[in-house]
Rosetta silent file (secondary structure, phi, psi, omega in degrees, C-alpha in Angstrom):
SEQUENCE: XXXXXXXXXXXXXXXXXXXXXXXXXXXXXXXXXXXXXXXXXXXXXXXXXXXXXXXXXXXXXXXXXXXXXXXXXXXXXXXXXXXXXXXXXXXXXXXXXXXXXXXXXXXXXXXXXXXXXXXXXXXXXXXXXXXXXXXXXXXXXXXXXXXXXXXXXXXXXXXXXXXXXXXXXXXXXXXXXXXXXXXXXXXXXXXXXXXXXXXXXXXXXXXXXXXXXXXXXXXXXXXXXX
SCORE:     score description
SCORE:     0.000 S_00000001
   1 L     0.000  125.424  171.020  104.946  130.863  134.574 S_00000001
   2 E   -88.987  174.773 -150.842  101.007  128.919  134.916 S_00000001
   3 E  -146.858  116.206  164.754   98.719  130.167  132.859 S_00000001
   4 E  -118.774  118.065 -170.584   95.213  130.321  134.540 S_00000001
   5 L   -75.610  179.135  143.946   91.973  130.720  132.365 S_00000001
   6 L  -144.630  138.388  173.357   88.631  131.950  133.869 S_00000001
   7 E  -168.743  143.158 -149.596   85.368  132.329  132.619 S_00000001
   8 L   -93.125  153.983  156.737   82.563  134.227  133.513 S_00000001
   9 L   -73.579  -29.971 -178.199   79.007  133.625  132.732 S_00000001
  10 L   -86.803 -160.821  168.703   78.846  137.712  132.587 S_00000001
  11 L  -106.928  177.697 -171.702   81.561  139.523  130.400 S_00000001
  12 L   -95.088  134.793   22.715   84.912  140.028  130.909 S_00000001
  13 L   -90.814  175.098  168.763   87.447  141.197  132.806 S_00000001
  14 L  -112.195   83.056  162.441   85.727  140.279  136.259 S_00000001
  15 H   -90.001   -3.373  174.463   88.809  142.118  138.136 S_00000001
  16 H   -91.995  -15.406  167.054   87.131  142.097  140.989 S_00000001
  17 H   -76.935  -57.667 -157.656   86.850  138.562  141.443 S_00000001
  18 H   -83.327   15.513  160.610   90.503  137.892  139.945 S_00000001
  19 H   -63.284  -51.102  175.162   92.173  140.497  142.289 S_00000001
  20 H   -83.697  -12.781  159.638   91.381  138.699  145.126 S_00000001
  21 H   -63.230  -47.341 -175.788   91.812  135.194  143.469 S_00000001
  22 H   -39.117  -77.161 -177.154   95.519  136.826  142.366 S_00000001
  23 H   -39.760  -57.530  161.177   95.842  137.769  145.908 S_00000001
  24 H   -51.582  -57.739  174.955   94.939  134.630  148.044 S_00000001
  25 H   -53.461  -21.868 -179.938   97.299  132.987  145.736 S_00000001
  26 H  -104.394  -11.451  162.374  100.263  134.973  146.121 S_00000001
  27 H   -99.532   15.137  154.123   99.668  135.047  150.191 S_00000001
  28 L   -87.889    0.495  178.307   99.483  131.119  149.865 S_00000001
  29 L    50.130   55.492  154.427  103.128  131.415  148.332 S_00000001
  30 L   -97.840 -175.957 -156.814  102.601  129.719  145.529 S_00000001
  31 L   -98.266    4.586  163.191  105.865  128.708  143.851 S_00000001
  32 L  -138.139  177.076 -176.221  105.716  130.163  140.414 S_00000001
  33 L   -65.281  121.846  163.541  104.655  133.279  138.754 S_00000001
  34 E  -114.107  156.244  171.453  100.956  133.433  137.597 S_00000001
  35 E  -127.764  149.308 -165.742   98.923  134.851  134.952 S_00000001
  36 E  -131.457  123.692  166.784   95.295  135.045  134.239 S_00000001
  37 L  -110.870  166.902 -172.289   93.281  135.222  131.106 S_00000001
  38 L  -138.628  148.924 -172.523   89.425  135.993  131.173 S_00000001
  39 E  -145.510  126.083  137.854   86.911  135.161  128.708 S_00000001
  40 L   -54.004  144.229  143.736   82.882  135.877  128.897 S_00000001
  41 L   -51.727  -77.156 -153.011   79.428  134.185  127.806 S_00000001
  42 L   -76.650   30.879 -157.323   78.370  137.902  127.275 S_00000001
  43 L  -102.941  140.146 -175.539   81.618  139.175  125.789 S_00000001
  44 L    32.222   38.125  166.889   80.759  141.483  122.525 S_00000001
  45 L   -87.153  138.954  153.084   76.874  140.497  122.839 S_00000001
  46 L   -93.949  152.403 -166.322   74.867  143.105  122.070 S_00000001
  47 L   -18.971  -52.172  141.708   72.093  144.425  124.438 S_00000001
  48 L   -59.934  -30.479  152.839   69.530  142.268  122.736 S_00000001
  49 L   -59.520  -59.712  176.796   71.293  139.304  122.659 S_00000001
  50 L   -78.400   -4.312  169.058   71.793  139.147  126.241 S_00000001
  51 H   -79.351  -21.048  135.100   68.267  140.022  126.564 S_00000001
  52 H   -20.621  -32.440  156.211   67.600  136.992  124.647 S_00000001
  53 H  -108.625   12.845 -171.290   68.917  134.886  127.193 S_00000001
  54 L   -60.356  167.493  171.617   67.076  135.784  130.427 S_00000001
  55 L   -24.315  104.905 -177.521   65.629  133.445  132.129 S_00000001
  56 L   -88.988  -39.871  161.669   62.678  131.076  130.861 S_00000001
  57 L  -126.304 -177.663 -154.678   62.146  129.547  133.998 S_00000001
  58 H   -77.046  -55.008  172.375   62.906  130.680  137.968 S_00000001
  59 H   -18.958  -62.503  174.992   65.083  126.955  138.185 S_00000001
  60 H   -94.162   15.405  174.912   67.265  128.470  135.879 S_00000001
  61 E   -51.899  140.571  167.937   67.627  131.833  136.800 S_00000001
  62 E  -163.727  137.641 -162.455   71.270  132.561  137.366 S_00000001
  63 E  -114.356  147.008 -175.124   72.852  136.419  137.771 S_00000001
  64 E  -163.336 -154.898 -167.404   75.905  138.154  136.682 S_00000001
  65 E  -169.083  151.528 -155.918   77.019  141.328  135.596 S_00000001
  66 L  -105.770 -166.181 -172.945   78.128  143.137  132.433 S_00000001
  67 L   -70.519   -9.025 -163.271   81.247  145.596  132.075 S_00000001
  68 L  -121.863    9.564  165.035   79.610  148.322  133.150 S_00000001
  69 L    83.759    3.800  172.102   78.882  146.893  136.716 S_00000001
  70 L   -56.657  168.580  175.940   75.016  146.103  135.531 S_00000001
  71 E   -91.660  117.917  162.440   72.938  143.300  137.185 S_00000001
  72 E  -157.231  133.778  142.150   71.505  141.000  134.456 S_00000001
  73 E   -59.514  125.983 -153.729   70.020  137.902  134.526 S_00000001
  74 E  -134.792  147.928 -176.374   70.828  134.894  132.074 S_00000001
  75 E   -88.952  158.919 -174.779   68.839  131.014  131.559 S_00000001
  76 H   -61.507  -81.229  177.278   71.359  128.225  132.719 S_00000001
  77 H   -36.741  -60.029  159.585   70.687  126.191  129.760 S_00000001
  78 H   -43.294  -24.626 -160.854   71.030  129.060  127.492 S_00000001
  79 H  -111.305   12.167 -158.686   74.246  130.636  128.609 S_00000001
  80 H   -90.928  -34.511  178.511   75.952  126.738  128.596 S_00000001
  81 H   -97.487    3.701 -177.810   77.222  127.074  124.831 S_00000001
  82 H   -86.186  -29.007  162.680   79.048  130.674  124.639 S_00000001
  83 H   -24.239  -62.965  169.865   80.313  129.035  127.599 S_00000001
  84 H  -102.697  -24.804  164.909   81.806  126.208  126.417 S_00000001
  85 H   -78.701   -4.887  142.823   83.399  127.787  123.583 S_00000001
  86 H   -48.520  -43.864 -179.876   85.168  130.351  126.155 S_00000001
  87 H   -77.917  -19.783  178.390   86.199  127.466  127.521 S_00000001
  88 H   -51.395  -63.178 -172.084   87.686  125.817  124.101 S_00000001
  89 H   -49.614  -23.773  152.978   89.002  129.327  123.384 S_00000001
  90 H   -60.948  -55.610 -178.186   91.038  129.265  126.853 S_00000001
  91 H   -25.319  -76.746 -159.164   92.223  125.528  125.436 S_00000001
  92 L   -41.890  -50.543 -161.240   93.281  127.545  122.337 S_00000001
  93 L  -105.809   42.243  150.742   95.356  130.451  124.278 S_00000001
  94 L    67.903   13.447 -165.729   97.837  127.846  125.812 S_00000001
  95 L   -76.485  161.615  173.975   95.905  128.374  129.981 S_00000001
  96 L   -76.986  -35.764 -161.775   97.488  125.268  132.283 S_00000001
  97 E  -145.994  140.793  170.707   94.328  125.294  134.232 S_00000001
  98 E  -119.818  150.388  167.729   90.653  126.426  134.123 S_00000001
  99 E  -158.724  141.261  175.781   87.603  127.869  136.199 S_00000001
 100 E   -86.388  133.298  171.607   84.235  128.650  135.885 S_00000001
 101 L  -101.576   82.180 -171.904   83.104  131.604  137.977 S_00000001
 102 L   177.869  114.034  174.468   79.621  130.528  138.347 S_00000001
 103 L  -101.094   24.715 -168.967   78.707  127.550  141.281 S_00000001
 104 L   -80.884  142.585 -176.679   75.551  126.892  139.717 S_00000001
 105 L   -80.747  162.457 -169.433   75.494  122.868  138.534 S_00000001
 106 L  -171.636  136.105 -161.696   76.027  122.764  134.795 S_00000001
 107 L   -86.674  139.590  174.818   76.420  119.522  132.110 S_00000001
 108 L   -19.180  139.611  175.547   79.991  118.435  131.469 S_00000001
 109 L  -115.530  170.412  159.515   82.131  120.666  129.379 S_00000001
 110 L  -107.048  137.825  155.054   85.297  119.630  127.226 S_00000001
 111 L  -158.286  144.815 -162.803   88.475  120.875  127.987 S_00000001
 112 L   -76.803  -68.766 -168.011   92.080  119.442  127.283 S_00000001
 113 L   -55.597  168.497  146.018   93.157  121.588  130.336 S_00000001
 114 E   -45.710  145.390  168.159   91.858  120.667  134.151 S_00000001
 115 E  -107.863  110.372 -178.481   88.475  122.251  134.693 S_00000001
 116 E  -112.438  118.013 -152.831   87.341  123.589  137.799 S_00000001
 117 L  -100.381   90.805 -178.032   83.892  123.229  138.377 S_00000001
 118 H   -52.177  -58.211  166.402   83.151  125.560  141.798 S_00000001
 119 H   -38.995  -26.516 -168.250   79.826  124.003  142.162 S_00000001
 120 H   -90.396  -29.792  169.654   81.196  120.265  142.101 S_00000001
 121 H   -56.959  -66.486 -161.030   84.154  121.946  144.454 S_00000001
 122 H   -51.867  -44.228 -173.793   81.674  123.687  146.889 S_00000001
 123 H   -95.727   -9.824  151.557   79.635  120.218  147.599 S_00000001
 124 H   -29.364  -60.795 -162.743   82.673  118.222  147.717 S_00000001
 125 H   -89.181  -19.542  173.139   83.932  119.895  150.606 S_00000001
 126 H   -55.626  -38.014 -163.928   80.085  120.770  152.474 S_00000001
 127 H   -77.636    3.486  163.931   79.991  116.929  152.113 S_00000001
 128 L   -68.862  -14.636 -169.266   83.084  116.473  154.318 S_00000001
 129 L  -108.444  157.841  177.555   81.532  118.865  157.166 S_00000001
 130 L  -101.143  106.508  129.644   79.559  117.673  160.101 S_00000001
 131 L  -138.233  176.261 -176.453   77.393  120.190  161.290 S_00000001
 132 L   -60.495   74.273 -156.082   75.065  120.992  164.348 S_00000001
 133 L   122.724 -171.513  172.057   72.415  122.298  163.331 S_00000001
 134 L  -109.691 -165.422 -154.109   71.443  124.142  159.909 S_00000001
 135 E  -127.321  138.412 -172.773   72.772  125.555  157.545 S_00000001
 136 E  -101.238  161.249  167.101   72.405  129.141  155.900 S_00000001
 137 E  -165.704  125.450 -160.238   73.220  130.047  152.354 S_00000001
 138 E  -108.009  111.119  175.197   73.126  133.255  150.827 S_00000001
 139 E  -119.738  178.830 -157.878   72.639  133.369  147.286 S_00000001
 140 L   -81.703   -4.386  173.683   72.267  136.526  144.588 S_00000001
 141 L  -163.953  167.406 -158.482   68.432  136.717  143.961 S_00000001
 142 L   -95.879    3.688  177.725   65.123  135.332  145.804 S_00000001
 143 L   -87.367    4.586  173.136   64.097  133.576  142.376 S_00000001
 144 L  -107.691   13.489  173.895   66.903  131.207  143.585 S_00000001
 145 H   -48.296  -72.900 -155.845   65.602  130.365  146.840 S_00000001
 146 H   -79.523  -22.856 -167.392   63.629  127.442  146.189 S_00000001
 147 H   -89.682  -30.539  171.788   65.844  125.413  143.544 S_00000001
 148 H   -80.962  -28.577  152.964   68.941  125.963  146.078 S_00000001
 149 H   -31.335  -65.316 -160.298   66.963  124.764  149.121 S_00000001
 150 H   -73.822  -11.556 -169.624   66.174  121.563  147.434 S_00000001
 151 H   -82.234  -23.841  160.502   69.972  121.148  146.188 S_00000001
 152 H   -63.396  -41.341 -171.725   70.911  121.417  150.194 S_00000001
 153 H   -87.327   -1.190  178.386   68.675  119.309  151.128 S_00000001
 154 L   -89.892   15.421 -145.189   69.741  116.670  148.393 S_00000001
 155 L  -113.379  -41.903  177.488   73.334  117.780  150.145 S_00000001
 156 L   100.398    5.850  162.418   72.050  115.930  153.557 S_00000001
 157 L  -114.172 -146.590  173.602   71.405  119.328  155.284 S_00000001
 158 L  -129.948   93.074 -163.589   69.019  121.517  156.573 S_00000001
 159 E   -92.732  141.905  149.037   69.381  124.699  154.565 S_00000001
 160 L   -77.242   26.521 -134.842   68.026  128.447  155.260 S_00000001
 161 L   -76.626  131.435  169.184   68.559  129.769  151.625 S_00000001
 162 E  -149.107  159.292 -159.147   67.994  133.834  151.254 S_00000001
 163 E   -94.667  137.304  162.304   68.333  136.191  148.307 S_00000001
 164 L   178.502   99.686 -160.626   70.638  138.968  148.613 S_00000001
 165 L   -64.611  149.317  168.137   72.490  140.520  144.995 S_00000001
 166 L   -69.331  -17.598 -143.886   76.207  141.408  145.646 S_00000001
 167 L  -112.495  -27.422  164.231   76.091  143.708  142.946 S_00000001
 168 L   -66.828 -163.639  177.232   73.576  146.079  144.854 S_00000001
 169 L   -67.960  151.849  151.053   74.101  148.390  148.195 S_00000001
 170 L   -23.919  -34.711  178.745   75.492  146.571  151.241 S_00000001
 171 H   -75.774   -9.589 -169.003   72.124  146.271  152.905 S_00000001
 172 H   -69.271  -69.113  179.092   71.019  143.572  150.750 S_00000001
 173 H   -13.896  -75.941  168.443   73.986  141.736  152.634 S_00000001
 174 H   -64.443  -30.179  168.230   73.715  142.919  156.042 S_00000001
 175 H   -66.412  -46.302  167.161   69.667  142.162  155.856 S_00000001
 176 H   -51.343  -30.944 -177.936   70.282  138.570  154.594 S_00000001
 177 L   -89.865  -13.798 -169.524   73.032  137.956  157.548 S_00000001
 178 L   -83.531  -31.321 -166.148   70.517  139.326  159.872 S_00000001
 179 L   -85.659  -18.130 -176.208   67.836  136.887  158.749 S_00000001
 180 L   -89.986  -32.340 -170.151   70.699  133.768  159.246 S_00000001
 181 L   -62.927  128.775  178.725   71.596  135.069  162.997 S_00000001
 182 L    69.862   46.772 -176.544   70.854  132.669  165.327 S_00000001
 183 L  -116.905  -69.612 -140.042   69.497  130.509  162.666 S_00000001
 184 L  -139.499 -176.091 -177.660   72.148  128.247  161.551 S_00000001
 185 L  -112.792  -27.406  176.437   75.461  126.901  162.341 S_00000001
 186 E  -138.635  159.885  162.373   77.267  127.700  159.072 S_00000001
 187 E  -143.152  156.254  175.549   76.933  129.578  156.040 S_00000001
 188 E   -97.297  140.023  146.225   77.709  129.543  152.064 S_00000001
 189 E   -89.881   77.394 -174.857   78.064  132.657  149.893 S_00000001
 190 L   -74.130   41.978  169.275   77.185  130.417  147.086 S_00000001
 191 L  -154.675  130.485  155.683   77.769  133.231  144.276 S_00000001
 192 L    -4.429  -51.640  174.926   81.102  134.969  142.521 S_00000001
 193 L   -68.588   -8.860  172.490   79.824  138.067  143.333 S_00000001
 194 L  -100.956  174.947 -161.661   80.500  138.293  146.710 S_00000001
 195 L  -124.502  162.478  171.097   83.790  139.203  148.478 S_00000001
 196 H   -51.554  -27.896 -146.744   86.130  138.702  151.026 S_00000001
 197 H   -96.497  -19.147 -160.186   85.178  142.354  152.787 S_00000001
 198 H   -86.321  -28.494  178.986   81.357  141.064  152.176 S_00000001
 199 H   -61.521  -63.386 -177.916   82.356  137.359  154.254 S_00000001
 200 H   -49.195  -82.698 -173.672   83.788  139.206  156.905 S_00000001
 201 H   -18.840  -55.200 -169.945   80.569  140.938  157.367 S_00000001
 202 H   -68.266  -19.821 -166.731   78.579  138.007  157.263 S_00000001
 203 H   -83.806  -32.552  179.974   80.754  136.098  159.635 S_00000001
 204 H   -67.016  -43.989 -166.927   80.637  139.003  162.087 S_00000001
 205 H   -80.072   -2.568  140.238   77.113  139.820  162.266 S_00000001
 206 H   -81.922  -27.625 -179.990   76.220  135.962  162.565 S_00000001
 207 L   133.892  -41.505 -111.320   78.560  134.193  164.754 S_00000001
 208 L  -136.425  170.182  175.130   79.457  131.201  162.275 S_00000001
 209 E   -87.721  157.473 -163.010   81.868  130.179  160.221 S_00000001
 210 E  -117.444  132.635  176.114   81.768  131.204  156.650 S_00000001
 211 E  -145.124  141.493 -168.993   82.726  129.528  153.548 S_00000001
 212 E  -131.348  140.163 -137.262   82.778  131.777  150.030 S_00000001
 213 H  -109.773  -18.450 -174.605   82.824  129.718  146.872 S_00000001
 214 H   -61.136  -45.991 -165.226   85.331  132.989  145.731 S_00000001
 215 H   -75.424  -54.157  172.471   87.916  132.040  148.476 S_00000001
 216 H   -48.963  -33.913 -169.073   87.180  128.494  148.341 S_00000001
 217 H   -76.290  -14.465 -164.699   88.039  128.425  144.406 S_00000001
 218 H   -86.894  -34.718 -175.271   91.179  130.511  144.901 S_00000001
 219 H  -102.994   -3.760  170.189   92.856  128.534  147.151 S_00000001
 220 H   -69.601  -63.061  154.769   92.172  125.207  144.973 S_00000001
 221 L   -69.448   36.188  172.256   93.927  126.468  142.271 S_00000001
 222 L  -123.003  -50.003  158.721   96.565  128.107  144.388 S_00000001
 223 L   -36.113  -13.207 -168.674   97.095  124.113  145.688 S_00000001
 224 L  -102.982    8.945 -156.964   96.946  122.799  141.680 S_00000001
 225 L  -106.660  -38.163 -163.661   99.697  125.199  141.393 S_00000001
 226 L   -75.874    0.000    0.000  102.385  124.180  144.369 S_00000001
């Protein structure tokens, strides 16, 4: 049995992210039995604590969600050292492998185990694609607009970046896919929070091919696994 770690910028469990990583992994056959432990930033914070870390500036805005399905915004910088001692504390409870669910750039962590850094994943593989045209990317709030523009365009494309939380109704979604049709050529769901059922949406109502930093991470570690 592997022993896969996770760890959220929001609290813990995220089950809705690791149902569908669990799943993609087990229809990728991989060959042994897995298990997953989850760890938070916000785990046993109280109310004021995590209010304590919003945001100081929009650059470091970055969104997540507490046990109770809330929305709450946390600073980058701020949320980096309950972070890294989730990840020690994964170290600690024996996982084979680690991931951050959050594709937001971030300064080196330690861990013993592999580390999977979805942002460093995500531009890995855009910088392997060719494409015609630009590029759309849907991220979870519109105070992340302008700091993800410029990280596409240091990326070599020509990004569309639009706000649209995961964690709200559906229309945020479908209005954001509406604003990429006939826009672009491809698009990222650069944030955790969105889903397989929410990709499929986006891919229908635009045209394009789709790439979801959820799917993408899921099938990385379903390959570190084989």
């Amino acid at each position: 049995m592997r022993t896969i770690g996770v760890v959220t910028i929001g609290q813990s469990p995220r089950s809705d992210v690791v149902a569908e990583l669990e799943r993609i992994i087990k229809d990728s056959r991989a060959s042994q039995t897995v298990t997953f432990l989850q760890k938070g930033a916000l785990d046993d914070l109280t109310a004021d604590e995590i209010a304590n870390l919003r945001p100081k500036e929009e650059k470091n805005h970055l969104v997540t969600k507490l046990q109770d399905g809330t929305e709450v915004a946390v600073d980058k910088h701020a949320i980096y050292p309950p972070v890294q001692q989730a990840v020690l504390d994964l170290n600690g409870e024996g996982a084979n492998i680690i991931a951050l669910l959050c594709s937001d750039e971030f300064p080196p962590f330690r861990s013993k185990a592999p580390l999977i850094l979805p942002a460093k994943l995500l531009s890995g593989v855009l910088s392997s694609i060719l494409i015609n045209g630009k590029l759309g990317v849907m991220v979870p709030s519109e105070k992340q607009v302008g700091t993800t523009t410029v990280a596409y365009q240091e990326l070599g494309f020509q990004p569309i970046a639009v706000g649209a939380s995961p964690y709200g109704s559906g229309d945020a979604i479908i209005n954001a896919a509406n604003q990429l049709k006939g826009e672009v050529a491809l698009v990222v769901m650069d944030c955790f929070g969105y889903d397989l059922e929410m990709k499929s949406e986006v891919r229908k109502i635009t045209g394009t091919p789709v790439i979801l930093v959820r799917s993408l991470l899921a099938f990385t570690l379903s390959e570190c696994l084989q």
